[in-house]
C-alpha positions as CSV (number, residue, x, y, z in Angstrom):
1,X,10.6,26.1,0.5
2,X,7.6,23.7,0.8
3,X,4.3,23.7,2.8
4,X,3.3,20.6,4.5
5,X,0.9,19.9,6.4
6,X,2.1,17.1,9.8
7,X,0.1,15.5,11.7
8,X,1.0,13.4,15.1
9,X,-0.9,10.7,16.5
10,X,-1.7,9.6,20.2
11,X,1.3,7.8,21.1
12,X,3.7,11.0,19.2
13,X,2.0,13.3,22.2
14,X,1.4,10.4,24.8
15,X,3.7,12.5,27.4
16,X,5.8,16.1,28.0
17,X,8.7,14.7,27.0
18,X,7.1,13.8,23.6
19,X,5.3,16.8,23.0
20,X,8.9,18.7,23.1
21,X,10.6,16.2,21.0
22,X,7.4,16.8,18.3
23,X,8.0,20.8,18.7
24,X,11.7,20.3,18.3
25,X,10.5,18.1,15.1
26,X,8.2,20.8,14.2
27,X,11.0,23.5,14.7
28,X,13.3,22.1,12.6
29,X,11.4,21.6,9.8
30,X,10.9,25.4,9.7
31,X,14.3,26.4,10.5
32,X,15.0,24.1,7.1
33,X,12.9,27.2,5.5
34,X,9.6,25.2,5.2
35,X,6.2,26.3,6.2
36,X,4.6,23.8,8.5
37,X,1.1,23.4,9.6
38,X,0.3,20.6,12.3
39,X,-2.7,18.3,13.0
40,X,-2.4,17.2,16.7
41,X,-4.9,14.4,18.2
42,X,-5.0,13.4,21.5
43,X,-2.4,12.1,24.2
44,X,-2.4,8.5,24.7
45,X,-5.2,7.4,26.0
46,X,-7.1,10.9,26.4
47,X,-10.2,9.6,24.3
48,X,-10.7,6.1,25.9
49,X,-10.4,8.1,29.4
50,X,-13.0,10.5,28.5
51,X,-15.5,8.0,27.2
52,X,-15.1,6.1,30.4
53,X,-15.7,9.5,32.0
54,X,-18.8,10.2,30.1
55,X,-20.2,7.1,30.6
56,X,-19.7,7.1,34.7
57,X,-21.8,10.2,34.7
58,X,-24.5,8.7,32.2
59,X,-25.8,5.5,31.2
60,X,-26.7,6.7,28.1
61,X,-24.5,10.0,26.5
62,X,-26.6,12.8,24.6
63,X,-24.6,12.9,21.1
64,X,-23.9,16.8,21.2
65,X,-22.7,16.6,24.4
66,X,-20.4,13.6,24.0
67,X,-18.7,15.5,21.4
68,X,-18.3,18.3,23.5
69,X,-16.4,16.8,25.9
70,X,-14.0,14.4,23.6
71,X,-13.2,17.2,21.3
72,X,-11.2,18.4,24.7
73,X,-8.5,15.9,24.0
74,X,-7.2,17.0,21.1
75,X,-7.4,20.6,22.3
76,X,-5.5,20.2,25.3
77,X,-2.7,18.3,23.2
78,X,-2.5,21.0,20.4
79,X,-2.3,23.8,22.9
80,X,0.4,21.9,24.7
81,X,2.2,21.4,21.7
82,X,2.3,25.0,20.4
83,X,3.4,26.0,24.0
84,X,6.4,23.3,23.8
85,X,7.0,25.0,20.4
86,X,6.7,28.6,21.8
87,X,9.2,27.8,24.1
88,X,11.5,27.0,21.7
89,X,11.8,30.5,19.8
90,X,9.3,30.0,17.1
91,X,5.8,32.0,17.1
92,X,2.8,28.9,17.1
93,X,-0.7,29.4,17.5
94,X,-3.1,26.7,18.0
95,X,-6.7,26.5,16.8
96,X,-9.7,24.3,17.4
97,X,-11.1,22.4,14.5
98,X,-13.9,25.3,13.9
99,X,-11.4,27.9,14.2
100,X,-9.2,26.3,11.1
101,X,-12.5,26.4,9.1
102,X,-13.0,22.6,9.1
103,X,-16.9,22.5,8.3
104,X,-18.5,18.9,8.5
105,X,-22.1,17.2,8.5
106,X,-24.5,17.2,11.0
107,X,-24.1,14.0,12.3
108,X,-22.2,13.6,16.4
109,X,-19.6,11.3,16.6
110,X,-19.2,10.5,13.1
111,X,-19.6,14.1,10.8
112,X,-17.6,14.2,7.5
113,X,-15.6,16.5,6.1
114,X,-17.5,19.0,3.6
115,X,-15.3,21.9,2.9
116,X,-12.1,23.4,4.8
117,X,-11.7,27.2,4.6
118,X,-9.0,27.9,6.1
119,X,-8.7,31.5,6.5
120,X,-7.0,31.9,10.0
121,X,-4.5,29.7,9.4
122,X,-3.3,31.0,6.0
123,X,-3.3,34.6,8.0
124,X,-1.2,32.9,10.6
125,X,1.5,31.6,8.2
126,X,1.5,35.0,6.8
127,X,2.7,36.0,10.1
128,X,5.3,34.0,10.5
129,X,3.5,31.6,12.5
130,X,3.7,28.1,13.2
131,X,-0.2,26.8,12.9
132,X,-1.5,23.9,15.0
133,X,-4.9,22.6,14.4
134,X,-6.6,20.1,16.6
135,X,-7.4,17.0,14.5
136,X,-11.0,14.9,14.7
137,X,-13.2,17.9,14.7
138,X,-15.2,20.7,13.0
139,X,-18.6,22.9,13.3
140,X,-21.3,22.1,11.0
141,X,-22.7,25.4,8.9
142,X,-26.7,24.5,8.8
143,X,-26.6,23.8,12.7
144,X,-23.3,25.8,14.3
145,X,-22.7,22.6,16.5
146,X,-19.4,21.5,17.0
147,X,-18.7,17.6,15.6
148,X,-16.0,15.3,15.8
149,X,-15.1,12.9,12.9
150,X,-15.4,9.2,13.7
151,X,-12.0,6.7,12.9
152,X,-9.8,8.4,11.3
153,X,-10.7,11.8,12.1
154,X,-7.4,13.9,12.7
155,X,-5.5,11.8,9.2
156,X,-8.5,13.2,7.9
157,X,-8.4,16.5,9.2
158,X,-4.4,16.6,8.1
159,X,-5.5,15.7,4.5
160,X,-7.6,17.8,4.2
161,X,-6.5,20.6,5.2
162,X,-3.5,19.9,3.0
163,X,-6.0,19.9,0.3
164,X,-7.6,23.6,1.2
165,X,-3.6,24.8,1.3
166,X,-2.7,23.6,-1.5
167,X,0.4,22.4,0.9
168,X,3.4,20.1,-1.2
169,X,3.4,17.3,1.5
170,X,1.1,15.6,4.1
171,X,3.0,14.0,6.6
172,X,1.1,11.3,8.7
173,X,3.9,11.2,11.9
174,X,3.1,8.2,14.3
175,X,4.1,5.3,15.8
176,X,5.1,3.0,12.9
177,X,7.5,2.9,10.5
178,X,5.1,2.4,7.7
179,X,3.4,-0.4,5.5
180,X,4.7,-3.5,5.4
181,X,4.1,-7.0,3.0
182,X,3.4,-8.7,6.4
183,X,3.5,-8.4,10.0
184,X,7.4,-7.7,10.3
185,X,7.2,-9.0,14.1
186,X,6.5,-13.1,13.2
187,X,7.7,-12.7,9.6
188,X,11.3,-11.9,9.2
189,X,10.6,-11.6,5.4
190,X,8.6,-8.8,5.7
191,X,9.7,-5.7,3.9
192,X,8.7,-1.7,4.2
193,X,6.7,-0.9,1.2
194,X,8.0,2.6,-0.1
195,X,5.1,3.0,-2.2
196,X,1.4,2.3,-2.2
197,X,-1.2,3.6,-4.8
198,X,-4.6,5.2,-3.1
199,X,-6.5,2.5,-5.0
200,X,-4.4,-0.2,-3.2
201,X,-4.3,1.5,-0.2
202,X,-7.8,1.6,-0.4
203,X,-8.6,-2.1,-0.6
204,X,-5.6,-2.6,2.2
205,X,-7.8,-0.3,4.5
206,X,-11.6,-1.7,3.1
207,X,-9.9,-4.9,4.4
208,X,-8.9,-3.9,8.0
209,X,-6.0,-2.9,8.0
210,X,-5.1,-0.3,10.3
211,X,-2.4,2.3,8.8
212,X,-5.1,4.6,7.2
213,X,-8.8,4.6,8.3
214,X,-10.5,4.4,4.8
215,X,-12.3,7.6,4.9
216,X,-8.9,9.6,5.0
217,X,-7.7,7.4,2.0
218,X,-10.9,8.3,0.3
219,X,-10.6,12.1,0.9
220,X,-6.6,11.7,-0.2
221,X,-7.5,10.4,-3.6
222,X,-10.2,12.6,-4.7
223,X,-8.1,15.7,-3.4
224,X,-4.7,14.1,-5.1
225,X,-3.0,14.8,-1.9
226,X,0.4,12.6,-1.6
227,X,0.5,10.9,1.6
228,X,4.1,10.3,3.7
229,X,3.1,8.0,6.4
230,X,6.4,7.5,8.3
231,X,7.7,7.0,12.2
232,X,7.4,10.2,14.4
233,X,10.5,8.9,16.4
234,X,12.9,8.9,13.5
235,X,13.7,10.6,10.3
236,X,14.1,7.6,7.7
237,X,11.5,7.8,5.1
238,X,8.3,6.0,5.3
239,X,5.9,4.8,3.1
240,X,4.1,7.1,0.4
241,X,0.8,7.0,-0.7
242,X,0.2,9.0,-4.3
243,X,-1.7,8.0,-7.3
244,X,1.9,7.6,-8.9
245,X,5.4,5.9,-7.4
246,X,7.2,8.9,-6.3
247,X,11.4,8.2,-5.6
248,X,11.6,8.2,-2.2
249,X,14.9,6.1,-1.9
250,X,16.4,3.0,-3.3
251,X,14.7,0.2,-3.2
252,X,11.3,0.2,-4.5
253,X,8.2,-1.6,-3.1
254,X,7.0,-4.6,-5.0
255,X,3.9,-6.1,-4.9
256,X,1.4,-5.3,-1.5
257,X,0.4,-8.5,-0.2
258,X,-3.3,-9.1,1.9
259,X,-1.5,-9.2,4.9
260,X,0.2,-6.0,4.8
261,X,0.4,-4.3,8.1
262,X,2.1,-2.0,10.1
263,X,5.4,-2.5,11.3
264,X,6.7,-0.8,15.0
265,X,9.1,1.8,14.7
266,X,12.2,1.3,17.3
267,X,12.5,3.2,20.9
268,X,12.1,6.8,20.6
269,X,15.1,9.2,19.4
270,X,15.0,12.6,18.2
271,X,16.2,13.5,15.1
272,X,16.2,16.7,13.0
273,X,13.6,17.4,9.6
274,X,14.8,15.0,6.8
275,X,14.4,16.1,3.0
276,X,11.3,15.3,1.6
277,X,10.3,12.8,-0.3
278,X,10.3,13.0,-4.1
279,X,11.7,16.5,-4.5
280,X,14.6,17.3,-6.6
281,X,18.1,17.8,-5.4
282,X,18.8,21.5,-5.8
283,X,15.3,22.4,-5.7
284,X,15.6,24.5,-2.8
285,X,13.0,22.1,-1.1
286,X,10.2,22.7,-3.5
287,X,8.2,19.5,-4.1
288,X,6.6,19.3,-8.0
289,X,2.4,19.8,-7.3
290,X,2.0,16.3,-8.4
291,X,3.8,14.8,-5.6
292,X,1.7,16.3,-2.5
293,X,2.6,13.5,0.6
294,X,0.1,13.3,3.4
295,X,-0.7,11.0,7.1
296,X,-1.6,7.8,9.0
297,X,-4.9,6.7,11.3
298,X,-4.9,5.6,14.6
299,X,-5.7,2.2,15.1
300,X,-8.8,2.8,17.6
301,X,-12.8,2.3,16.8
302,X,-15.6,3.7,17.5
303,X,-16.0,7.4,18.8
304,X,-12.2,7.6,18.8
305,X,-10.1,10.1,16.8
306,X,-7.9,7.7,14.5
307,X,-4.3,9.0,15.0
């Protein structure tokens, strides 16, 4: 049995139908005897709607407030999802940022990450429990104000999170396949890169591109948490990042060219938990400590929650 930590973007959550086909994902990677813990940011276009809203009712938003009102969106969409998960048999409990014991910086709309202590959701995994954590947010000690995380905020939160647990695999779970040598929709060359190193994955993200915000890379390589950034609307692997290759399937990625980007996972089908990444056959699901995987950024700026 393995913990890992998932975490579902915008676009996974964008609608009810989606929210049940990520519970039904959620469900059956438990039912496959893991522990799972979720990161869940907000539907669709939740953020962009509530910064229009913000700004309609003020030229000019006080910081502490604006958080207050975008951390909303990724609470509505993490209580949704547990429910969807509830409904199908399986106990869930979802928590706000400060609730999971994510404790960040003082500064609104772009805090970092400090220290997760992640007492309630360890207790709720003791019970049996299905954790969901709402991504792009946490309390600062010194101050007690709630804070959300800038780009990248819930990959983030999912990292690390899957730090503080210890957990075997992050899964990043969006709306791409993975990272490509090029743009795989005007180059038919283009190939899904299985593997990528942090400290490529780092310059990929100084550079632009858009599959990890380079904070959450950052936080992934000083933790040594192995990230599985892969499709949410199929189960073929993805692409992992780790300080090491880890054998995710035949066909190893070469070199990672400038250009790499992300490629556009087909239309949406359910499908069941797949085996992870890297772990043995016959190892009853365990992954080895050294191969931890981990998630992917939503592509939006500014005050938005990447992912």
């Amino acid at each position: 049995m393995a913990l890992i930590v998932q975490k579902y973007g915008g676009t996974s959550v964008g609608s009810p139908e989606r929210i049940r086909r990520v519970a039904a994902r959620v469900v059956a990677a438990h039912d496959a005897g893991h522990d799972v813990v979720v990161v869940v940011s907000a539907m669709g276009a939740t953020t962009e709607e509530l910064l229009h809203l913000a700004g309609e009712v003020s030229p000019d938003p006080v910081p502490r407030e604006l958080d207050m009102v975008l951390t909303a969106g990724e609470q509505i969409a993490n209580a949704l999802t547990a429910m969807a998960t509830a409904a199908l048999g399986i106990p869930a409990r979802s928590f706000t940022g400060p609730q999971a014991g994510v404790l960040t910086t003082t500064i609104h709309g772009d805090a970092r990450i400090v220290a997760v202590e992640p007492r309630r959701v360890r207790l709720a995994l003791d019970r049996g429990e299905i954790p969901f954590v709402a991504g792009f947010q946490g309390r600062c000690r010194e101050t007690g104000e709630v804070t959300t995380l800038g780009r990248g905020g819930s990959d983030t939160t999912a990292i690390a999170l899957a730090a503080a647990l210890k957990a075997d695999v992050c899964e990043i779970c969006t709306d791409v396949d993975g990272v490509y040598t090029a743009d795989p929709r005007t180059d038919p060359s283009a190939r899904l890169l299985r593997h990528v190193t942090y400290a490529a994955m780092r310059r990929l993200a100084a550079d632009g591109a858009e599959v990890l915000a380079l904070r959450s890379v950052e936080y992934a390589a000083r933790c040594g948490v192995t990230v599985h950034v892969r499709s949410s609307f199929h189960d073929r692997p993805g692409t992992v990042m780790s300080a090491l290759p880890v054998p995710v399937a035949a066909g190893a990625s070469g070199r990672i060219a400038r250009r790499t980007v992300v490629g556009r996972a087909p239309a949406p089908a359910h499908g069941g938990a797949e085996p992870l990444p890297g772990v043995p056959a016959g190892s009853g699901g365990r992954r080895s400590p050294a191969t931890r995987p981990l998630a992917p950024a939503h592509p939006s700026g500014g005050r938005k929650a990447a992912g």
